[in-house]
N, C-alpha and C positions, 0 to 999 in steps of 0.2 A: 369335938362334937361326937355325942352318942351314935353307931353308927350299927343298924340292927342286924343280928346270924340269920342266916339262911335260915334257924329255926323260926325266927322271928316273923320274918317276913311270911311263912308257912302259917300262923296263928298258932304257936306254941309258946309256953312260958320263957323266959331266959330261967337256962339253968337246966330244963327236961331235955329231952331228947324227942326224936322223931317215933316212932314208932318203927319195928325192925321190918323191911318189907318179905323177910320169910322167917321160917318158923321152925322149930326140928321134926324130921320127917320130909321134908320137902326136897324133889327132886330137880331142880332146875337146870337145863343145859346153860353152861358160863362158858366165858372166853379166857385165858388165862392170860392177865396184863405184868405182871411181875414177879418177883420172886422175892421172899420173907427171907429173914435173918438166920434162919433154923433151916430153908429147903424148901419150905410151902411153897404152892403157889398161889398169886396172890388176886380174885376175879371181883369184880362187882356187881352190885342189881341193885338197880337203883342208885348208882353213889354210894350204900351199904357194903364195906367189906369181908369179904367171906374168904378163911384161908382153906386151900386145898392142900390135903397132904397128897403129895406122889402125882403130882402135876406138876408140867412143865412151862415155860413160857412160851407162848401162843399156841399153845393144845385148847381146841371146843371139845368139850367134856360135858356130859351130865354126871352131878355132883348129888350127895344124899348128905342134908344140911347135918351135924349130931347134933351140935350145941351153938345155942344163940344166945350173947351176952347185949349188954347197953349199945358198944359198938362195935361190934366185930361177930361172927362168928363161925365157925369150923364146920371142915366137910370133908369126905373124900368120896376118891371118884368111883361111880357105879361099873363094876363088870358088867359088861352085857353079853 
């Protein structure tokens, strides 16, 4: 039985994606839930995952987004 993606169920095509809920430029404080294959680490918004370079896991950090791809996209973290 056909069984419909979380996009689906959102009223999006099969096949698109969600729209990214940040943008580059965007400053958001994140949680750091894991850690990427290379050292990132690895936070969410919304379910969207964003990697942080020179983030640890469980470091709350505000993150400055660079690059937003389809699903993922890259940040690191703000001196203050």
């Amino acid at each position: 039985m056909y069984r419909r993606s979380r996009y689906e169920q959102r009223g999006f095509e099969r096949g698109s994606s969600a729209p990214a809920p940040v943008k580059a430029g965007d400053t958001p404080t994140v949680k750091i839930e894991g850690q990427g294959k290379s050292g990132d680490g690895i936070a969410r918004v919304q379910g969207f995952v964003i990697f942080v370079s020179g983030a640890n896991v469980g470091d709350e950090v505000k993150v400055r987004i660079n690059e937003v791809r389809q699903r993922f996209a890259t940040a690191e973290v703000v001196k203050e």
